[in-house]
mmCIF file of the N, C-alpha and C atoms, coordinates in Angstrom:
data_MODEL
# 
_entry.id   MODEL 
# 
loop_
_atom_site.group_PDB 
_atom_site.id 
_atom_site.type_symbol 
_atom_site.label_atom_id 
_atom_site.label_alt_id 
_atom_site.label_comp_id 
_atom_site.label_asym_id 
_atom_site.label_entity_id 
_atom_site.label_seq_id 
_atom_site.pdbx_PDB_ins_code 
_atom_site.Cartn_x 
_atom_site.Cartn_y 
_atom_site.Cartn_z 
_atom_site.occupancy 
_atom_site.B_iso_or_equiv 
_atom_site.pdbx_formal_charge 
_atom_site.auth_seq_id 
_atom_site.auth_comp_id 
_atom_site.auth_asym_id 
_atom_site.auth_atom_id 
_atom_site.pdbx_PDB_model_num 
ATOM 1   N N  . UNK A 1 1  ? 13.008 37.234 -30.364 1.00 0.00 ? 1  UNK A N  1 
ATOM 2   C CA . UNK A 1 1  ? 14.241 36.700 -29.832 1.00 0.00 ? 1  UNK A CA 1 
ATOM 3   C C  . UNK A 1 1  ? 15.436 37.082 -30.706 1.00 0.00 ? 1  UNK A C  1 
ATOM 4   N N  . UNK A 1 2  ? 15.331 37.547 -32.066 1.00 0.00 ? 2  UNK A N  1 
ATOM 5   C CA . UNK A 1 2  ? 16.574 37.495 -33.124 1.00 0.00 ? 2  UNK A CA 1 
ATOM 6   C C  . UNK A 1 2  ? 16.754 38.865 -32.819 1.00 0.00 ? 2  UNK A C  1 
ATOM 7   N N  . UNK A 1 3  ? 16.594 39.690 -32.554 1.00 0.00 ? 3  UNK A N  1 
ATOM 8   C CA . UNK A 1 3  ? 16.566 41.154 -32.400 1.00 0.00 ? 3  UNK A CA 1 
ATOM 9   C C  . UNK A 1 3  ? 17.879 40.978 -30.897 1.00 0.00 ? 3  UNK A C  1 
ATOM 10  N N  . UNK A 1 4  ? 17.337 40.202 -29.777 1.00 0.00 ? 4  UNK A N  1 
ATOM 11  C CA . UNK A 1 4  ? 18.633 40.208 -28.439 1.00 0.00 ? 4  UNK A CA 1 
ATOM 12  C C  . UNK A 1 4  ? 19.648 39.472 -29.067 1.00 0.00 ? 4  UNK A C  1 
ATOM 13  N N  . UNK A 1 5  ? 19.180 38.490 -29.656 1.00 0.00 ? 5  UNK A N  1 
ATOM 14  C CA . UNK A 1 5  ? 20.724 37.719 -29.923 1.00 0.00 ? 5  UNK A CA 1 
ATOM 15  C C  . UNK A 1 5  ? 21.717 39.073 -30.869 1.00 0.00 ? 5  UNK A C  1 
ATOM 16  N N  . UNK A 1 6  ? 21.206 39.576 -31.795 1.00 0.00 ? 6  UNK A N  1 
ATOM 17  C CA . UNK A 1 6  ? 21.576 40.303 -32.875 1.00 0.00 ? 6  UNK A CA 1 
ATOM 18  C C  . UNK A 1 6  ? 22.869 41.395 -32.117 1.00 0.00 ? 6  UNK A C  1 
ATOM 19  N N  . UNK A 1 7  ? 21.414 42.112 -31.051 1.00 0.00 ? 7  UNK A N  1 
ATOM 20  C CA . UNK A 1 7  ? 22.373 43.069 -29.990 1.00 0.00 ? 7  UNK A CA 1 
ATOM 21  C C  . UNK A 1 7  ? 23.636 42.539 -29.075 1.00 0.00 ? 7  UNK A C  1 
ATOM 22  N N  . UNK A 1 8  ? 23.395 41.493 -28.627 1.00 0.00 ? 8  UNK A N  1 
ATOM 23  C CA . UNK A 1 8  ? 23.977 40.886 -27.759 1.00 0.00 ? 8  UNK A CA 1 
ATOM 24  C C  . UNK A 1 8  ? 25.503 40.374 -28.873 1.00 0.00 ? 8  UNK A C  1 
ATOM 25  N N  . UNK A 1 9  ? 25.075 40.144 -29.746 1.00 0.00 ? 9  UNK A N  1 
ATOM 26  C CA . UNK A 1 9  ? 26.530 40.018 -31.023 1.00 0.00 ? 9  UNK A CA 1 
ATOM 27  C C  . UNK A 1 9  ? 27.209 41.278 -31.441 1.00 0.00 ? 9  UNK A C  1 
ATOM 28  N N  . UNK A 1 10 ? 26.472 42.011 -32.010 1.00 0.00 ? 10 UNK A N  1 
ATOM 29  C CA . UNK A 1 10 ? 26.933 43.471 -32.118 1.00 0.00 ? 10 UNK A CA 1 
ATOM 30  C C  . UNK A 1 10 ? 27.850 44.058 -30.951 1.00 0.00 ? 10 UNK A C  1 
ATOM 31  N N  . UNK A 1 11 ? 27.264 44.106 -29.688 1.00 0.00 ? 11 UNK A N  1 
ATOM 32  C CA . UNK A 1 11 ? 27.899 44.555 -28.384 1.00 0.00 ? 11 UNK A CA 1 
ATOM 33  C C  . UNK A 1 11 ? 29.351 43.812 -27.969 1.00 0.00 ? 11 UNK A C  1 
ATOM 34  N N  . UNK A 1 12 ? 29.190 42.292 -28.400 1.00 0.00 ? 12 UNK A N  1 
ATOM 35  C CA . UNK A 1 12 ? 30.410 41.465 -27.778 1.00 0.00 ? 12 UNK A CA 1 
ATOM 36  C C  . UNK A 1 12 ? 31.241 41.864 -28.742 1.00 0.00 ? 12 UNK A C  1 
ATOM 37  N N  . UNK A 1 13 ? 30.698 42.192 -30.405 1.00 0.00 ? 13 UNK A N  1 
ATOM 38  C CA . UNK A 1 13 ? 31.806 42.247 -31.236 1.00 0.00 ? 13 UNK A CA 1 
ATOM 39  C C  . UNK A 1 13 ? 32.693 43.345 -31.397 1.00 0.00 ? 13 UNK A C  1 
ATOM 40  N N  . UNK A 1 14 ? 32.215 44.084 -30.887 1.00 0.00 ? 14 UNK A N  1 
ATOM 41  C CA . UNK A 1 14 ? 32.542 45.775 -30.458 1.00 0.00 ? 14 UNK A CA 1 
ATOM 42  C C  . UNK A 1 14 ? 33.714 45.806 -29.369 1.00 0.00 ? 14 UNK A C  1 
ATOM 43  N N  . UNK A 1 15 ? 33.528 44.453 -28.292 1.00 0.00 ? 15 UNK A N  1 
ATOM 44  C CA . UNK A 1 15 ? 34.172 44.599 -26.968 1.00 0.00 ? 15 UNK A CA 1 
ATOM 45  C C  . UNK A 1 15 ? 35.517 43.878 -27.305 1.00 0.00 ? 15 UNK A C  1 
ATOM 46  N N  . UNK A 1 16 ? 35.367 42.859 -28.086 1.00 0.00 ? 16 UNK A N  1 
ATOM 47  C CA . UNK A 1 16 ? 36.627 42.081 -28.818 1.00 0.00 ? 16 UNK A CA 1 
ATOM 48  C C  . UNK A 1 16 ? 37.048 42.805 -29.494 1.00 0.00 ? 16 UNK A C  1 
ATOM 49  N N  . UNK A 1 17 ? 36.413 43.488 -30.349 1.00 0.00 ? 17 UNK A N  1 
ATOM 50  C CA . UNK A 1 17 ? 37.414 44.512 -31.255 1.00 0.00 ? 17 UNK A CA 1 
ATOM 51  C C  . UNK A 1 17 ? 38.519 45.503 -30.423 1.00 0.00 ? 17 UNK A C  1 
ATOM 52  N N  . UNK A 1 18 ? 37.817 46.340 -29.392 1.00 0.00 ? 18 UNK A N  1 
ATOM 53  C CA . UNK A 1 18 ? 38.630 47.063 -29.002 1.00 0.00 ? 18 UNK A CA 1 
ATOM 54  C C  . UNK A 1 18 ? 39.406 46.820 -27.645 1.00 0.00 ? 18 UNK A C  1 
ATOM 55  N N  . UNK A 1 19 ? 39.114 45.813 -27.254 1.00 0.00 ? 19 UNK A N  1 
ATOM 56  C CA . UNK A 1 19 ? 39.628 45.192 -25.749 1.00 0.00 ? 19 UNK A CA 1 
ATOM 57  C C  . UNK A 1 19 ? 40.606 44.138 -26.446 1.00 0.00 ? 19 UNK A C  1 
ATOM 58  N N  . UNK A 1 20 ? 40.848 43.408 -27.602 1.00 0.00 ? 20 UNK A N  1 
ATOM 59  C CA . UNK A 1 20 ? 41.760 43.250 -28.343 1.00 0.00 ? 20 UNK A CA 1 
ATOM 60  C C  . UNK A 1 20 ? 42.361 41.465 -27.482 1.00 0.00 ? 20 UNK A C  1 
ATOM 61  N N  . UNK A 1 21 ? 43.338 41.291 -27.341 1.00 0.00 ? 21 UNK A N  1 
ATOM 62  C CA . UNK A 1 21 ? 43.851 40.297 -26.740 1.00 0.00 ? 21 UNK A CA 1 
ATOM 63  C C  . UNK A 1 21 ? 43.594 40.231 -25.043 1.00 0.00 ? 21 UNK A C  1 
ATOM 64  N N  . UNK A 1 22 ? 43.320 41.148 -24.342 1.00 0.00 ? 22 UNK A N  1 
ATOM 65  C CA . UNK A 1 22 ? 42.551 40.845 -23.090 1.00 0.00 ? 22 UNK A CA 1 
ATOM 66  C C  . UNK A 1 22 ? 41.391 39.965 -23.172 1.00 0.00 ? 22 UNK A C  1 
ATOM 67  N N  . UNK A 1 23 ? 40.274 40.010 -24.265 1.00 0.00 ? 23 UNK A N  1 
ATOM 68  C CA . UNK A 1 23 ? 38.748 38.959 -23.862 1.00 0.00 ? 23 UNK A CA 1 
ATOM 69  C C  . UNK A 1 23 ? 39.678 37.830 -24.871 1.00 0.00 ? 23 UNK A C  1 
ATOM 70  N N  . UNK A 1 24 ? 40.556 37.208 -25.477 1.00 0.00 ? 24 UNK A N  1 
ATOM 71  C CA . UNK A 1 24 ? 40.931 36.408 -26.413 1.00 0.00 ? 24 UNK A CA 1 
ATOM 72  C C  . UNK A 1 24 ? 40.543 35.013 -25.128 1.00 0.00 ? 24 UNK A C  1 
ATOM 73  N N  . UNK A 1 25 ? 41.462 34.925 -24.401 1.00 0.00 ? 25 UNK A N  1 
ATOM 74  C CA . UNK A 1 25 ? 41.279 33.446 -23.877 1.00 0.00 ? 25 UNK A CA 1 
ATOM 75  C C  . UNK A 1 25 ? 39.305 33.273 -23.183 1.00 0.00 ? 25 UNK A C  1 
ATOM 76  N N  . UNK A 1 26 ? 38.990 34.379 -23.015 1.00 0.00 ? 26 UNK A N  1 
ATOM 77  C CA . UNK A 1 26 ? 37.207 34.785 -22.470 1.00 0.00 ? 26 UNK A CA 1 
ATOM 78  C C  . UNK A 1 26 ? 36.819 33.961 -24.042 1.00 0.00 ? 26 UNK A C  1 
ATOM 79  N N  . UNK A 1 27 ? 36.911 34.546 -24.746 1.00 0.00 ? 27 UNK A N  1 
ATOM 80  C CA . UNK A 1 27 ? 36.639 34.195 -25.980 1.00 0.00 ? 27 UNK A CA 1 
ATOM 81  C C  . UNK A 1 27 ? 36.531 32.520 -26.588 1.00 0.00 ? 27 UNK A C  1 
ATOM 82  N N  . UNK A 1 28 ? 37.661 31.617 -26.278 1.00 0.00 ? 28 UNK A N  1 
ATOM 83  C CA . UNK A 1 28 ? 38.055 30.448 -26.427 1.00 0.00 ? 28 UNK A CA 1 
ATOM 84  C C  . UNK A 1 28 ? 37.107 29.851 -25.800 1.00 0.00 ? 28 UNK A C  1 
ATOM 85  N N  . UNK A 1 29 ? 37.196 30.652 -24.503 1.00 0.00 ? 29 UNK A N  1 
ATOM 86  C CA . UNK A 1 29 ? 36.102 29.476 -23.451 1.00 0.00 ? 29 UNK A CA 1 
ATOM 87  C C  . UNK A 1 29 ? 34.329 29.330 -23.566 1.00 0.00 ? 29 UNK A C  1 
ATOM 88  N N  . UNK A 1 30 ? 34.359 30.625 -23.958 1.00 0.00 ? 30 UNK A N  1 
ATOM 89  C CA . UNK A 1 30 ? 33.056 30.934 -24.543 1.00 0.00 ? 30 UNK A CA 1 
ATOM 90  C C  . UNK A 1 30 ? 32.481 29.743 -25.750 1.00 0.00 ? 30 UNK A C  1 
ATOM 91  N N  . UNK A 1 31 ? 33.465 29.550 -26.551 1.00 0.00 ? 31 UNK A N  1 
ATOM 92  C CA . UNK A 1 31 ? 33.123 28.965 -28.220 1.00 0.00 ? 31 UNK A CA 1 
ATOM 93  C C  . UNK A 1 31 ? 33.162 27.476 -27.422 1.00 0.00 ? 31 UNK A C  1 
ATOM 94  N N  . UNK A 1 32 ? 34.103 27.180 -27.051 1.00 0.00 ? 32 UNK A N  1 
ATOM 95  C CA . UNK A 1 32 ? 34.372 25.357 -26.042 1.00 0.00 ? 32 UNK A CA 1 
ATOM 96  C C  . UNK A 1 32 ? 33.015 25.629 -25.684 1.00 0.00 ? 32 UNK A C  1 
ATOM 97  N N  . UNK A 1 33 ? 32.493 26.542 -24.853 1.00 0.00 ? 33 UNK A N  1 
ATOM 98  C CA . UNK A 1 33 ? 30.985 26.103 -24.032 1.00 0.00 ? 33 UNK A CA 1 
ATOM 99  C C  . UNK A 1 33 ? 30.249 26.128 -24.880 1.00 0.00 ? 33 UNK A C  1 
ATOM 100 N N  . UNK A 1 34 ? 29.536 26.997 -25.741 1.00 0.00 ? 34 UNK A N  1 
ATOM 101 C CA . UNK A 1 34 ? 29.037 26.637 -26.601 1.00 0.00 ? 34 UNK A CA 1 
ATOM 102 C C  . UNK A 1 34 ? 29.095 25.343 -27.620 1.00 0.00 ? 34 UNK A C  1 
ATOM 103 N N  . UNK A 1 35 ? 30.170 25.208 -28.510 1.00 0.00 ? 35 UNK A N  1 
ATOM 104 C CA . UNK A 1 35 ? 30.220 23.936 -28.832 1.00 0.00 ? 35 UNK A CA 1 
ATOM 105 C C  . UNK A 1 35 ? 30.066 23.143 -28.168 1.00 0.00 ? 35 UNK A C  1 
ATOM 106 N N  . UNK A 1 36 ? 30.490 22.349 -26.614 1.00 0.00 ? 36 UNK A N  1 
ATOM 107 C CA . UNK A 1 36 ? 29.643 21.247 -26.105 1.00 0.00 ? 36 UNK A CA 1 
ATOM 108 C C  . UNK A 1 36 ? 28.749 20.980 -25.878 1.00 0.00 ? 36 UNK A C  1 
ATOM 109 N N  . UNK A 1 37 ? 28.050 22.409 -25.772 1.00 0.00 ? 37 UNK A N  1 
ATOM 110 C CA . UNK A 1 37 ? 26.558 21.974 -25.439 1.00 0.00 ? 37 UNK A CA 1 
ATOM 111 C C  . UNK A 1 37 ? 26.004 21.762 -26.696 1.00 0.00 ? 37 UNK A C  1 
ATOM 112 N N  . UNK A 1 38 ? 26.199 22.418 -27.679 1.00 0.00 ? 38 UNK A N  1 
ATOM 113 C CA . UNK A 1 38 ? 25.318 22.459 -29.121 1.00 0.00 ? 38 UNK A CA 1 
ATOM 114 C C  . UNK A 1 38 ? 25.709 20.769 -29.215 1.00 0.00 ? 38 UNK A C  1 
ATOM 115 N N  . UNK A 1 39 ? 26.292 20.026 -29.386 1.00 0.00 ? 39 UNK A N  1 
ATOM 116 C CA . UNK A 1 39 ? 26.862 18.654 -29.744 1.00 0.00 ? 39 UNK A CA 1 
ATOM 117 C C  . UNK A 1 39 ? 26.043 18.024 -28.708 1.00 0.00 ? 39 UNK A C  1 
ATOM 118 N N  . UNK A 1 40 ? 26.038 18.156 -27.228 1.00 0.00 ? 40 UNK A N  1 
ATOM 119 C CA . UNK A 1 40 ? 25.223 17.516 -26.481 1.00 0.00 ? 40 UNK A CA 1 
ATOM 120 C C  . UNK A 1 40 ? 23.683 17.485 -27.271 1.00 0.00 ? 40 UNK A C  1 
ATOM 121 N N  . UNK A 1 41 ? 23.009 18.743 -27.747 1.00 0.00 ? 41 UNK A N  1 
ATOM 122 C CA . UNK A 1 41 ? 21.963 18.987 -28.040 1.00 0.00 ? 41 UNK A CA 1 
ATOM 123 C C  . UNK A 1 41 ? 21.863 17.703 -29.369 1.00 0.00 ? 41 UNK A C  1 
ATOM 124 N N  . UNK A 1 42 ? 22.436 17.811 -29.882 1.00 0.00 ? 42 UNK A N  1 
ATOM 125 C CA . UNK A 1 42 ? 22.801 17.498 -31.387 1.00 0.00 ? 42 UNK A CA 1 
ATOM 126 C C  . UNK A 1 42 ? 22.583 15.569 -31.050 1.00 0.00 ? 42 UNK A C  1 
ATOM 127 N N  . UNK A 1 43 ? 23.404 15.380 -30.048 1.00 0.00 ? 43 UNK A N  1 
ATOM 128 C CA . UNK A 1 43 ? 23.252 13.844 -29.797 1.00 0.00 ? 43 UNK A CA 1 
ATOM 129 C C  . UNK A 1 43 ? 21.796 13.637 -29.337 1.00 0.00 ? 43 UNK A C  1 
ATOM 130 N N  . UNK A 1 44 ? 21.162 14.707 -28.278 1.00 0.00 ? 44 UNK A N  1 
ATOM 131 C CA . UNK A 1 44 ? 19.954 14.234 -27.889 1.00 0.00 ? 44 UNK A CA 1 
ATOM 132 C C  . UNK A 1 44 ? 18.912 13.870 -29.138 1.00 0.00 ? 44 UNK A C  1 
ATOM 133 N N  . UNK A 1 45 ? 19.336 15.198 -29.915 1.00 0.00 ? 45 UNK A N  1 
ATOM 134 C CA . UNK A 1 45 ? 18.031 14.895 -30.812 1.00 0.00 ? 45 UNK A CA 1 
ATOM 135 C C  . UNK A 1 45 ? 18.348 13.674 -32.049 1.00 0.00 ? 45 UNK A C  1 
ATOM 136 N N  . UNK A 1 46 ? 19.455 13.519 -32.412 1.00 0.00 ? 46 UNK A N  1 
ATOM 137 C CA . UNK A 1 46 ? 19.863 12.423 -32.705 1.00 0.00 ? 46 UNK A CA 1 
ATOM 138 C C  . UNK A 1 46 ? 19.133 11.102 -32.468 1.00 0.00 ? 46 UNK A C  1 
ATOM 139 N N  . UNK A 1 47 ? 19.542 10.885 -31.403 1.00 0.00 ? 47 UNK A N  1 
ATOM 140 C CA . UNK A 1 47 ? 19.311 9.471  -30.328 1.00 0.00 ? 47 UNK A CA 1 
ATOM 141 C C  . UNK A 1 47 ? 17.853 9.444  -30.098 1.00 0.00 ? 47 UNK A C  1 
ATOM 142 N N  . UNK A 1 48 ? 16.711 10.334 -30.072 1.00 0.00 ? 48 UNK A N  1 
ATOM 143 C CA . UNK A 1 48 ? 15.442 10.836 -29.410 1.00 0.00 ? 48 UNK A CA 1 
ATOM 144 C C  . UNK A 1 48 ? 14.825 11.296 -30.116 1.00 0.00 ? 48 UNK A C  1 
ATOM 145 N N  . UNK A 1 49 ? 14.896 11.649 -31.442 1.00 0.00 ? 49 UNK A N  1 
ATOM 146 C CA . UNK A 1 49 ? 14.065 12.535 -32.685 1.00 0.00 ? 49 UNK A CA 1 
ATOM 147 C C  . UNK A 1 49 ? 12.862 11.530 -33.331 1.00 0.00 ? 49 UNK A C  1 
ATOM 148 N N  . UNK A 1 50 ? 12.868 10.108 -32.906 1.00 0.00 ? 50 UNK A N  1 
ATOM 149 C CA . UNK A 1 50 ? 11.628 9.820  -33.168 1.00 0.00 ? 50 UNK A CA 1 
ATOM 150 C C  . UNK A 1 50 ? 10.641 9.389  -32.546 1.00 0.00 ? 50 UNK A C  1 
ATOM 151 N N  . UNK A 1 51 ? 10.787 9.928  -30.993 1.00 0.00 ? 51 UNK A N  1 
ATOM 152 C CA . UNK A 1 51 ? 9.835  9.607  -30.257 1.00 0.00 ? 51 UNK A CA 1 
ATOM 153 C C  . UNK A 1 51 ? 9.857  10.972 -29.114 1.00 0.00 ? 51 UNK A C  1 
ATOM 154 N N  . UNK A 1 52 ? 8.204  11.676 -29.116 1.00 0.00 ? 52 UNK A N  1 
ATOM 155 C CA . UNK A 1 52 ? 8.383  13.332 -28.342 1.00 0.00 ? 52 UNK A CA 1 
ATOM 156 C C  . UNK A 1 52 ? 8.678  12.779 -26.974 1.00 0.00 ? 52 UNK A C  1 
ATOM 157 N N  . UNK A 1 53 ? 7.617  11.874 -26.762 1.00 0.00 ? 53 UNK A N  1 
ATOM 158 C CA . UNK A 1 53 ? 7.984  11.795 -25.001 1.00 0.00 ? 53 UNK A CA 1 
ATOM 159 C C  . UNK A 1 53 ? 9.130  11.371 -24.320 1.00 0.00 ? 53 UNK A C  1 
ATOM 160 N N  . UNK A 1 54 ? 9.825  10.864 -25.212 1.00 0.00 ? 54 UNK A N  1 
ATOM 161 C CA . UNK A 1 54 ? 11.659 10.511 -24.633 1.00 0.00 ? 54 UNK A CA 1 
ATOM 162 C C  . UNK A 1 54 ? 12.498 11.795 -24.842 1.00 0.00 ? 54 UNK A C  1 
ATOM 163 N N  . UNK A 1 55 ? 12.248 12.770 -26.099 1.00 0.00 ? 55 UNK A N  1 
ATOM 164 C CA . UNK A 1 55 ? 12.884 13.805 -25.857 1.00 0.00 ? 55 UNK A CA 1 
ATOM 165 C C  . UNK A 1 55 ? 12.697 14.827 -24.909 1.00 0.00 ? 55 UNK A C  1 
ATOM 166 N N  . UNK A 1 56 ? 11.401 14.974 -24.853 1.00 0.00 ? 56 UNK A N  1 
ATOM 167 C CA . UNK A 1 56 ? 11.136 16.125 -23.307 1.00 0.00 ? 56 UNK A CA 1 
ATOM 168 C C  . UNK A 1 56 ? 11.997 15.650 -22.318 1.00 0.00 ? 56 UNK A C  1 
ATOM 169 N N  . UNK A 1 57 ? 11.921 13.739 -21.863 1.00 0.00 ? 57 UNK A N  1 
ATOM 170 C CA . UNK A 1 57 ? 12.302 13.400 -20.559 1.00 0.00 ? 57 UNK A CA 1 
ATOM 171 C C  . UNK A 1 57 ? 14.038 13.454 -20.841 1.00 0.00 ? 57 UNK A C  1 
ATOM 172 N N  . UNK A 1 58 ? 14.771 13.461 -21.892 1.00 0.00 ? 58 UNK A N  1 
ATOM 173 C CA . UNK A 1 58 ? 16.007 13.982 -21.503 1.00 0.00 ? 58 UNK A CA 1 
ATOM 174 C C  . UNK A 1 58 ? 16.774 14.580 -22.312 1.00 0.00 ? 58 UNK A C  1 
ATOM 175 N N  . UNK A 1 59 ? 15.811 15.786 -22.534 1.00 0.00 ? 59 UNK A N  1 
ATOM 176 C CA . UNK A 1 59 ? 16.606 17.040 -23.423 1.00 0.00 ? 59 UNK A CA 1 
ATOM 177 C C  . UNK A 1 59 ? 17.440 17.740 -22.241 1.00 0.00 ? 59 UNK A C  1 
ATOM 178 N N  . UNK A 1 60 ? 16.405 17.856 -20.872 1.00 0.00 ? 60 UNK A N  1 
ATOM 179 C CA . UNK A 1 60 ? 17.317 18.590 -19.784 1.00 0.00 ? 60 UNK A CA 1 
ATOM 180 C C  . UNK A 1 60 ? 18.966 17.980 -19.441 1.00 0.00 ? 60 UNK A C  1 
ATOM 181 N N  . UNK A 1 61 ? 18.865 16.531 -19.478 1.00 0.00 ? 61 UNK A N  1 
ATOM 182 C CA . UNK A 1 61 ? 19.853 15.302 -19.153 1.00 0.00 ? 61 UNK A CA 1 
ATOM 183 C C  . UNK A 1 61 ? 20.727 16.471 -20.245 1.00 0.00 ? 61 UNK A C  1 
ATOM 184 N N  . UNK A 1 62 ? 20.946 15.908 -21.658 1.00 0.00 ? 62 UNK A N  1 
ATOM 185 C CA . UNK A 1 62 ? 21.631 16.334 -22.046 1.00 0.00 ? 62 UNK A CA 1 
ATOM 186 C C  . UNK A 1 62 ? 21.921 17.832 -22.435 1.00 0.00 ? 62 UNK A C  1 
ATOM 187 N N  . UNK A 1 63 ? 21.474 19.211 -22.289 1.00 0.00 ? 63 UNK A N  1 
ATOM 188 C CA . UNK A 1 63 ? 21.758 20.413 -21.991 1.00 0.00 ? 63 UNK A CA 1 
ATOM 189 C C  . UNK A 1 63 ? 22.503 19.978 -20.579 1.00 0.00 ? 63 UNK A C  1 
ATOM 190 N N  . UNK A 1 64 ? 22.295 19.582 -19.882 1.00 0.00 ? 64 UNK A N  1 
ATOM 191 C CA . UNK A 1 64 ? 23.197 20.034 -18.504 1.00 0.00 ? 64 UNK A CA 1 
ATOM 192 C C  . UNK A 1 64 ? 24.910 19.382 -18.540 1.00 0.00 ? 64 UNK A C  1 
ATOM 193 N N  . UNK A 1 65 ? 24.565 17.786 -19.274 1.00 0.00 ? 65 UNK A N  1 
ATOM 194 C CA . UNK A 1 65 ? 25.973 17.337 -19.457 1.00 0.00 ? 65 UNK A CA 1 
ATOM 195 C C  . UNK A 1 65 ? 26.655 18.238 -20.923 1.00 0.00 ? 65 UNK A C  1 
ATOM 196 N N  . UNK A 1 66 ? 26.008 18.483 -21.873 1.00 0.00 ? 66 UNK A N  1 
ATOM 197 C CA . UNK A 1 66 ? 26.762 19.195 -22.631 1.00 0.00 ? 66 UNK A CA 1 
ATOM 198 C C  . UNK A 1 66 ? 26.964 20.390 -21.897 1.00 0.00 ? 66 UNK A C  1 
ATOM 199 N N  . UNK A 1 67 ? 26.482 21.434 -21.578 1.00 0.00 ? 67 UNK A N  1 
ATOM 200 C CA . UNK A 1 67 ? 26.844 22.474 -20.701 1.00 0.00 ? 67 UNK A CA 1 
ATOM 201 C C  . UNK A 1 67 ? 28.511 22.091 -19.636 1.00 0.00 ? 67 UNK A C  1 
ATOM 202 N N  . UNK A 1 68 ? 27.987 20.840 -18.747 1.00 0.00 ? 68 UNK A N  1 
ATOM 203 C CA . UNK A 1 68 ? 28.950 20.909 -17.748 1.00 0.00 ? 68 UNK A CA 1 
ATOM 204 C C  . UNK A 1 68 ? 30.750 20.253 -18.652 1.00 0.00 ? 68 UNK A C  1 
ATOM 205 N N  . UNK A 1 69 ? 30.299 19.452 -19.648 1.00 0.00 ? 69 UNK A N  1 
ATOM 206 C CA . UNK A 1 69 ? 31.079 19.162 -20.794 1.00 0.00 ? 69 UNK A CA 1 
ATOM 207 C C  . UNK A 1 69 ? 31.989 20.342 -21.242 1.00 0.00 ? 69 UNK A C  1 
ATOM 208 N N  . UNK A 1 70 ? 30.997 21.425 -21.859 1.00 0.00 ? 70 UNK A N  1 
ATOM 209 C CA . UNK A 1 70 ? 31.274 22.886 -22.573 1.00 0.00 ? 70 UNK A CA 1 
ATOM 210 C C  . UNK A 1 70 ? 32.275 23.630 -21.257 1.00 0.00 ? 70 UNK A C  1 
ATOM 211 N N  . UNK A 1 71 ? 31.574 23.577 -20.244 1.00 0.00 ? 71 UNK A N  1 
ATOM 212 C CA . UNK A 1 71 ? 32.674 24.281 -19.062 1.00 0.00 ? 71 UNK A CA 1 
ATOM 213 C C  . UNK A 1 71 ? 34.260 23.851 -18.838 1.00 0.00 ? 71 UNK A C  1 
ATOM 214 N N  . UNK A 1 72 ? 34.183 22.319 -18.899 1.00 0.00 ? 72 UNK A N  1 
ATOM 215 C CA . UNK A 1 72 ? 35.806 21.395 -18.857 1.00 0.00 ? 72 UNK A CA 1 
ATOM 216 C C  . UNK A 1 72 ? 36.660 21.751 -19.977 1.00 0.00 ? 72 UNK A C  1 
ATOM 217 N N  . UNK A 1 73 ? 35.859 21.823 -21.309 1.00 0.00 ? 73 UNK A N  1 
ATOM 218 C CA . UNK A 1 73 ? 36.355 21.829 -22.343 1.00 0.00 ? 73 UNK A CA 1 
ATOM 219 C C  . UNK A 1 73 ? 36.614 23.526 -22.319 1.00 0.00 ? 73 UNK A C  1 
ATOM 220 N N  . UNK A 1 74 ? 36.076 24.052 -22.450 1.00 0.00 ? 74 UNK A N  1 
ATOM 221 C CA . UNK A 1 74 ? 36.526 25.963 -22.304 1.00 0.00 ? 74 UNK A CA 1 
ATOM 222 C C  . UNK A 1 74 ? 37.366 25.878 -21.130 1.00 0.00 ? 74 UNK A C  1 
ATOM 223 N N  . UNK A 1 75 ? 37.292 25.350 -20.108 1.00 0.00 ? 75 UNK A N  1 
ATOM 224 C CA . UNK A 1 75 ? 38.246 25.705 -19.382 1.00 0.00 ? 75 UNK A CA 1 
ATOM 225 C C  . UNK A 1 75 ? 39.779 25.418 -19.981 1.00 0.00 ? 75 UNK A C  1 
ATOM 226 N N  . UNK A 1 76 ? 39.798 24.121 -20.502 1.00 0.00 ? 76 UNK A N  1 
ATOM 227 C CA . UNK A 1 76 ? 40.988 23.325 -20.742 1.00 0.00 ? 76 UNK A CA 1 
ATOM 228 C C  . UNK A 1 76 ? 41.316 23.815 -22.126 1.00 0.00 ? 76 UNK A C  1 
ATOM 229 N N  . UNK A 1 77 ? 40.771 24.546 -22.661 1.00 0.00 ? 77 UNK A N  1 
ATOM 230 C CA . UNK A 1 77 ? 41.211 25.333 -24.393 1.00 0.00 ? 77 UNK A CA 1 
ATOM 231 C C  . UNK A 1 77 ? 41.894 26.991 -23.813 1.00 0.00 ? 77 UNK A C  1 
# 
């Protein structure tokens, strides 16, 4: 898996470099989505880290609200 992420960084960082202030606001919204969801993640395991069978039943819960979170928030940055 560290090998796609690696490429997949290399490639975007290449496209920001030379596409310059065109991907900038792509960019913003990108980091907002990411950060909400990582924080969603972050609360689940928080709230749920000492018991497995409550985290399986709502790790999905929270990936989808941090995700739909990450979308409002990138949109609105």
């Amino acid at each position: 898996m560290e090998p796609y992420v690696g490429v997949i960084g290399i490639v975007g960082g290449f496209l920001i470099c030379f596409a310059g202030l065109r991907l900038l606001k792509p960019c913003i919204f990108v980091a907002g989505l990411l950060l909400c969801t990582m924080l969603g993640l972050l609360c689940c395991y928080f709230f749920f880290s000492d018991s497995a069978e409550d985290l399986q039943s709502t790790f999905y819960y929270f990936l989808g609200g941090g995700f739909v979170a990450g979308l409002i928030v990138g949109w609105l940055l």
